[in-house]
N, C-alpha and C positions, 0 to 999 in steps of 0.2 A: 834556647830550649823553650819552649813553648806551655803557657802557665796552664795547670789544670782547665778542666772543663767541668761544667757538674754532671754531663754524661759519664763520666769518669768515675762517677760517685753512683752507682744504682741504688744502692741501699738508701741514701738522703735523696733520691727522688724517687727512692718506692713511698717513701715514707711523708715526702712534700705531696705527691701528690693522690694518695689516698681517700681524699674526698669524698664524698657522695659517689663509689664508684658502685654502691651496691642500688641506689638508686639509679643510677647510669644504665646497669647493665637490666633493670627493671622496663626499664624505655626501650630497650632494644628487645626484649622481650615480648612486649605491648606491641610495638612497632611490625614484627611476626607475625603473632596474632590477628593483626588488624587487616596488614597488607599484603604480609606474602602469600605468592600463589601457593608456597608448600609448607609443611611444617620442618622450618629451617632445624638442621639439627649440628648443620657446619655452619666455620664462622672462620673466617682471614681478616686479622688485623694490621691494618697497614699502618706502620709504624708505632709497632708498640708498648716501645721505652720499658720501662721496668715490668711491664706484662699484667697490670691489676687486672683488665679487664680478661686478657687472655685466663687467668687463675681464676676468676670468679666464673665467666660463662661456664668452665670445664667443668668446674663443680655441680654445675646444674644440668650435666653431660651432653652438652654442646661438644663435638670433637674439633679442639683451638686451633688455629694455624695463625702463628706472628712470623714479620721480620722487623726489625731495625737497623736502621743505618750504622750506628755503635757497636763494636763488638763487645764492648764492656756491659752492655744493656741485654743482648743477645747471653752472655757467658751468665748473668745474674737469673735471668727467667729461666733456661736450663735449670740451673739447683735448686731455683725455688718449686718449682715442680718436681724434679726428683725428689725432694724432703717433702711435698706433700701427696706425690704420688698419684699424677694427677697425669692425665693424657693431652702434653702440649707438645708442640711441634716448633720450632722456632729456628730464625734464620737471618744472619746481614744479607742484607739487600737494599733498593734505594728506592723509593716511591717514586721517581720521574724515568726507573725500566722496570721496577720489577721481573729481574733476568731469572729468578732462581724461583718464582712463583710455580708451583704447578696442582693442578685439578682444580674441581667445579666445587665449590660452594653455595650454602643457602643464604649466608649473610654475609656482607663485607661491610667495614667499619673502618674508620679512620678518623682520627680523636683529636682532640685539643690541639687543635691549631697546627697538626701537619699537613693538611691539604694547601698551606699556603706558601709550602716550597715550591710548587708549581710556580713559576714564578711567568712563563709565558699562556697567551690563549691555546696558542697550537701544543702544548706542553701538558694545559688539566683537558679537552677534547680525547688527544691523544692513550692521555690516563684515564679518563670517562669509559674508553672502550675495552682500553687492555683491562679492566674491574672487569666489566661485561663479561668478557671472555671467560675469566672463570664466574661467570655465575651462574647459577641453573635459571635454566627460561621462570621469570616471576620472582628470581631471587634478589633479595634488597641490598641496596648499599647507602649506610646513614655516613655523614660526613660533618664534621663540627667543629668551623673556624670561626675566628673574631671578627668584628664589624665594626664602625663607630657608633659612637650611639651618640657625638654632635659633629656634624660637619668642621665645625672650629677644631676639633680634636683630631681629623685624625694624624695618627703616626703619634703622637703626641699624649698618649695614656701611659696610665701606670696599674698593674693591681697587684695585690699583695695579699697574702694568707700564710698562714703558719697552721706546722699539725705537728702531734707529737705522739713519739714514743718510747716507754720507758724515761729513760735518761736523754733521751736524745731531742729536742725540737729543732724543726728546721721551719722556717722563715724564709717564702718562696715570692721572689719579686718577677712582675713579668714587665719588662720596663722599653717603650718605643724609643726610638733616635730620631726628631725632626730634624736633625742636620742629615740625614743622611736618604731625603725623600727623594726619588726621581718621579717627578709627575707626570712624565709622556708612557711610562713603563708602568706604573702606579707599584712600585714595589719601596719599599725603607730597609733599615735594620734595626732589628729589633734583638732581644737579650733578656737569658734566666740570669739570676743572681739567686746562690741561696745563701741565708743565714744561717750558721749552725751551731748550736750550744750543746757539747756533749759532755757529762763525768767534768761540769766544771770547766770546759776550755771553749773557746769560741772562735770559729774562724768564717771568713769569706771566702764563694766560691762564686769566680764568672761563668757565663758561658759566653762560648764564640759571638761576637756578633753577626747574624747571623741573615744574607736578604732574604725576604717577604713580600708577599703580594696582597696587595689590598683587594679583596673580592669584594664587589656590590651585591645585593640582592638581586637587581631584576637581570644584570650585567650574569651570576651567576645561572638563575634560572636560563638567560640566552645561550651558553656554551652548553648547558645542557641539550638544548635544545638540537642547537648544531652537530653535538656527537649522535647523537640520532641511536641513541642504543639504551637511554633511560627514559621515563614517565617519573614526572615530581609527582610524588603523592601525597607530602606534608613536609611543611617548614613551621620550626618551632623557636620559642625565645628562650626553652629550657628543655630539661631533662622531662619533659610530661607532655605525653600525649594530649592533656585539654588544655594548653599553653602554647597555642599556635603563635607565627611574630605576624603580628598587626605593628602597622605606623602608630598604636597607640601603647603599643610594648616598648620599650624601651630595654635596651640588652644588648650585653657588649661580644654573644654568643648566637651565631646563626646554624640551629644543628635542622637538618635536608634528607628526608626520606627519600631516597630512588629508587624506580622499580624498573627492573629490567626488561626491556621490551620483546616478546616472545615474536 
């Protein structure tokens, strides 16, 4: 039998990863504003785990479209939108077909580090267009995976945070495998781990390990280039519009404004 996963758990990874989502969804906001040809008022989230961002854009009446690969993640976003009565749409499906994607958007987004399943060139290209497709001519797609931030490291990081609520803290580790690098392929495996202290009890919870693809910067900007159906219009070291990544930033987060080429 096969040990838990923390997909398993939506509620300890609504709650791990909570963060600065209200500042997140601020950027993509700005990002609208700044660069879309239209004033975006749809939004597809590709892969969107327990659905914060999905909840928060709705609230600000963005009309939300998720899928994620977990149905346990899928089944969670469901009720939490029926209990807040909130106009989301949600659905499994996989970021390397997106079979069950359907209609045009003004913003697409893909968050913390799932754009790095892609794990071949021909595989994010491929997913570069199939975005396109649903996006309205001008319509943006932001994307936001990890980077090294020293050459000696990579595959080889660790970071950690904790958030809590009520009774509940979760203790969120995001933890690489340098045993497990292939360097011709540039992918590893890498792994959630949460901690959880609830009413008193404390347990561990893995996740699968899981391969990854190490994207470069300039390596990233080229495949874009090759899919031939985006324009970079800003690359940033954070969540803010006037925090572009310069070689003088330092940041273990590459988030990638794309504007779709009309």
């Amino acid at each position: 039998m096969a040990a838990p996963s923390v997909y398993q758990f939506p509620r300890y990874y609504a709650i791990g990863y909570r963060w600065n989502t209200t500042g997140e969804c601020d950027f993509l906001q700005d990002c609208v504003a700044a660069y879309a040809g239209t004033a975006a008022k749809t939004v597809l989230d590709i892969g969107c785990g327990a659905g914060r961002h999905l909840m928060d854009l709705a609230r600000r009446g963005y009309r939300a479209t998720g899928f994620d690969l977990h149905p346990e993640m899928v089944s969670y976003v469901k009720a939490e939108a029926r209990k807040a009565r909130l106009p989301v749409t949600v659905f499994t499906d996989d970021v390397r077909t997106m079979a069950s994607v359907q209609g045009v958007f003004g913003l697409a987004v893909c968050l913390m580090d799932t754009f790095r399943y892609l794990l071949t060139n021909e595989q994010i290209v491929e997913h570069l267009r199939g975005v396109a497709r649903h996006l309205a001519p001008g319509g943006l797609y932001v994307t936001d995976f990890w980077i090294p931030t020293r050459w000696d490291q990579v595959a080889n990081e660790m970071y950690q945070w904790e958030q809590r609520d009520g009774e509940t803290t979760v203790r969120v580790f995001y933890v690489q495998h340098p045993d497990s690098v292939d360097p011709v392929s540039q992918t590893f495996e890498d792994e959630l781990v949460f901690a959880v202290e609830e009413a008193g009890h404390s347990k561990e919870i893995h996740g699968e390990r899981t391969r990854t693809r190490l994207i470069l910067p300039q390596e990233f900007r080229a495949l874009v280039e090759v899919s031939a159906a985006f324009d970079i219009v800003g690359t940033f070291a954070d969540f803010d519009i006037e925090k572009p990544l310069t070689s003088s930033v330092t940041s273990w987060r590459m988030i990638t404004v794309l504007k779709r080429r009309t």
